[in-house]
N, C-alpha and C positions, 0 to 999 in steps of 0.2 A: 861573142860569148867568151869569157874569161877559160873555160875548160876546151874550147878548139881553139884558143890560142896554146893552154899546156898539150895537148895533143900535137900541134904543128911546131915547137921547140925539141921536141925529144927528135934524136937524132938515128939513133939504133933501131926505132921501133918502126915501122910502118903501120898502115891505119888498114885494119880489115880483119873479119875470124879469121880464125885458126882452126884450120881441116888436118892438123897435123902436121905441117909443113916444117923447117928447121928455121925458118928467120922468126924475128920477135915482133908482135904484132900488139896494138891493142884500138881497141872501140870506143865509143862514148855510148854508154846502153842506157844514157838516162833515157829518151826518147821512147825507147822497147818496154818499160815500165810504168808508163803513164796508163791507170786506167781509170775508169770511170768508179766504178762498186768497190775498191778497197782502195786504202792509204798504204802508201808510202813511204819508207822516210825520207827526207827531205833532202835535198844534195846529188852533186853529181856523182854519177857511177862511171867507172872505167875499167874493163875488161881487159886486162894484158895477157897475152901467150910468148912464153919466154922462149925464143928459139936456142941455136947453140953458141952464141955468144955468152964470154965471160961474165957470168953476174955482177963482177964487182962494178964491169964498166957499163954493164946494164943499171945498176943500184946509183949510179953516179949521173948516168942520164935523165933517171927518173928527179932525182933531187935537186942535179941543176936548176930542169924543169920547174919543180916547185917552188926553191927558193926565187925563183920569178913573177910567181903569181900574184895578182893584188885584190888581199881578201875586201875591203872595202873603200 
């Protein structure tokens, strides 16, 4: 899947919640949202917890990230 390969490129973030801890984390929570009785919208969801790293080189991880990704 296209969204755990941008998950596996980011470089600062580690994969798992966040109980409060200082490192930056994030999830793939489309999975936790599938239900049966209500819709959705459509697309991937991603969960990021920003620890105490610099945002900009957080902000730059994430868009590397992106500008990788292949919409179709």
């Amino acid at each position: 899947m296209e969204i755990d390969k941008f998950i596996d490129r980011l470089k600062l973030f580690g994969i798992g919640f966040s109980y409060g801890g200082y490192e930056s984390l994030c999830i793939n929570c489309g999975p936790q949202l599938i239900r049966e009785k209500s819709k959705m919208p459509e697309g991937p969801l991603i969960r990021f917890a920003c620890g105490l790293e610099d945002i900009n080189d957080l902000k730059e991880d994430i868009e590397s990230s992106l500008n990788k990704l292949v919409l179709f």
